[in-house]
C-alpha positions as CSV (number, residue, x, y, z in Angstrom):
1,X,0.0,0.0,0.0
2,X,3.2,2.4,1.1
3,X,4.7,2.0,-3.0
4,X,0.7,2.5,-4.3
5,X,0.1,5.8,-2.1
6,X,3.4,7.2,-3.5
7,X,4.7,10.6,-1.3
8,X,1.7,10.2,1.1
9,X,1.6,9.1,4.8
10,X,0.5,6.0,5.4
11,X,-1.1,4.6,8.5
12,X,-2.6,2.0,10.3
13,X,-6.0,2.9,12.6
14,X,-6.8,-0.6,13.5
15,X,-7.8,-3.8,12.4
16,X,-8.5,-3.3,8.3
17,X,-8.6,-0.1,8.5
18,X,-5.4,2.5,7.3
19,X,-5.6,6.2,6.6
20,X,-3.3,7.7,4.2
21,X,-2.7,11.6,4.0
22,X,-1.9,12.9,0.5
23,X,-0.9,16.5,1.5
24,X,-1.4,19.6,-1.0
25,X,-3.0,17.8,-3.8
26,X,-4.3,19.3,-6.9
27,X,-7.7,18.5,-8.5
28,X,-7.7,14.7,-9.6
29,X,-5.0,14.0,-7.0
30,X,-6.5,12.5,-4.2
31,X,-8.3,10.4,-6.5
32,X,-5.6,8.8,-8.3
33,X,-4.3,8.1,-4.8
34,X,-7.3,6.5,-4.3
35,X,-7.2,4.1,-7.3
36,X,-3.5,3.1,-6.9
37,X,-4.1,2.0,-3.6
38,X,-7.5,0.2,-4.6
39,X,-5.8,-1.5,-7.3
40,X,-2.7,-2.6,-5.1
41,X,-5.1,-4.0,-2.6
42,X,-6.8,-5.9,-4.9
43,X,-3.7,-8.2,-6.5
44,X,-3.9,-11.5,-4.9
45,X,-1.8,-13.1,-2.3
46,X,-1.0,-16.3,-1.0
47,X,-1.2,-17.4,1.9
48,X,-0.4,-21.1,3.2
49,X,-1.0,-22.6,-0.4
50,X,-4.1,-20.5,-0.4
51,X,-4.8,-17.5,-3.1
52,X,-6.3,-15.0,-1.8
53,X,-8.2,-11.4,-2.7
54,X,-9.7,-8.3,-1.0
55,X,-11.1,-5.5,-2.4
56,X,-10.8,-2.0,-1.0
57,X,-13.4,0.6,0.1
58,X,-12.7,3.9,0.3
59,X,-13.5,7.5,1.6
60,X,-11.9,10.4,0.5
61,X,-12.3,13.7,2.5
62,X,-10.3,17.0,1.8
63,X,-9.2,18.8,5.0
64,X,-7.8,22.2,5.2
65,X,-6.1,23.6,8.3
66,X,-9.0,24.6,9.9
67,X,-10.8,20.8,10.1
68,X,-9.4,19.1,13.6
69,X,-8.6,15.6,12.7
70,X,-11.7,13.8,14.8
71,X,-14.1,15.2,12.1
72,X,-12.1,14.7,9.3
73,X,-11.9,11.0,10.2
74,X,-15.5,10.6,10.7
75,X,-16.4,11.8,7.1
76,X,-13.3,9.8,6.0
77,X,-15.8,6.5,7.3
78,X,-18.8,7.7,6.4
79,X,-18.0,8.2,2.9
80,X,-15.7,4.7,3.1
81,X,-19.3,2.6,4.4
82,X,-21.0,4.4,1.5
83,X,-18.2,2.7,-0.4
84,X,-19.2,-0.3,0.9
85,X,-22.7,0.0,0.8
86,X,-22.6,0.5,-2.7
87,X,-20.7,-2.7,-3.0
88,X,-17.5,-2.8,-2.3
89,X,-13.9,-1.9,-4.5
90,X,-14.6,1.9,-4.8
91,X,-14.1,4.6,-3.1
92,X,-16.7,7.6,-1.9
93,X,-15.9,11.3,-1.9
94,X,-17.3,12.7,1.6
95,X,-19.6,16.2,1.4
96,X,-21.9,17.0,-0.5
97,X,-21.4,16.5,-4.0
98,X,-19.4,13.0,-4.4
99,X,-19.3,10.5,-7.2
100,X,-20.9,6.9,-6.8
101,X,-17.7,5.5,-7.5
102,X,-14.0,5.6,-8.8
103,X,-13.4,5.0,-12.9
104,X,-15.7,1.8,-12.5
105,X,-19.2,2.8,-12.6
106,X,-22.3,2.1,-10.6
107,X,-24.3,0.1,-13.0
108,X,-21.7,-2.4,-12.8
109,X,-22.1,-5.3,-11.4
110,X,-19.2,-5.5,-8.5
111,X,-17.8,-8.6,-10.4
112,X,-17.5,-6.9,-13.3
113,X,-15.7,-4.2,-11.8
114,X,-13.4,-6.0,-10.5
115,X,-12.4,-7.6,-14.0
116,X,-12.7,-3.8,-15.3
117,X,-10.3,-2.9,-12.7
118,X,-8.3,-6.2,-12.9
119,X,-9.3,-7.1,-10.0
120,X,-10.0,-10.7,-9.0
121,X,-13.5,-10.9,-7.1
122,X,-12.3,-14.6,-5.7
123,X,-9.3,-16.6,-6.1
124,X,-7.6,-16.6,-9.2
């Protein structure tokens, strides 16, 4: 996830759950975060003779230097169980105007997003 996010921070909250702090990004930015990370998530791994895949869910909130942290981490997880509400390998912009999903869209069928993406919804 660290080589996907690029310059950003990454960081473990707990359990499955990581923040990762892109800091002065430009329109399209966070986003593209956001899909590297997705997409390095989603490659398969082995474990114990076992392949196996997750997918990523995903909420993106901008923060300026007047949002404390507690807030901004809230809206971070309320746009990321959007995410998954809506199924799962996507990622939700918090606020008021956000897209359903990343470049895969909505009407898709979450399998087929994942073979969109190149993403394996099982084991390969």
């Amino acid at each position: 996830m660290r080589d996907a996010a690029g310059d950003a921070v990454v960081g473990r909250l707990g359990g499955d759950e990581f923040v990762v702090v892109v800091e002065g990004s430009g329109p399209g930015e966070v986003e593209e975060a956001a899909d590297a990370v997705r997409q390095a998530c989603c490659q398969p791994i082995e474990v114990d003779e076992m392949v196996m895949a997750v997918a990523a869910s995903i909420g993106l909130v901008r923060v300026t230097e007047d949002d404390d942290v507690s807030s901004s981490l809230r809206a971070a997880d309320e746009a990321m169980y959007r995410a998954k509400q809506a199924g799962g390998d996507r990622w939700e912009r918090s606020g008021p105007c956000r897209p359903r999903v990343s470049r895969a869209t909505s009407s898709v069928p979450p399998d087929e997003a994942n073979r969109v993406a190149g993403c394996s919804a099982g084991p390969a």
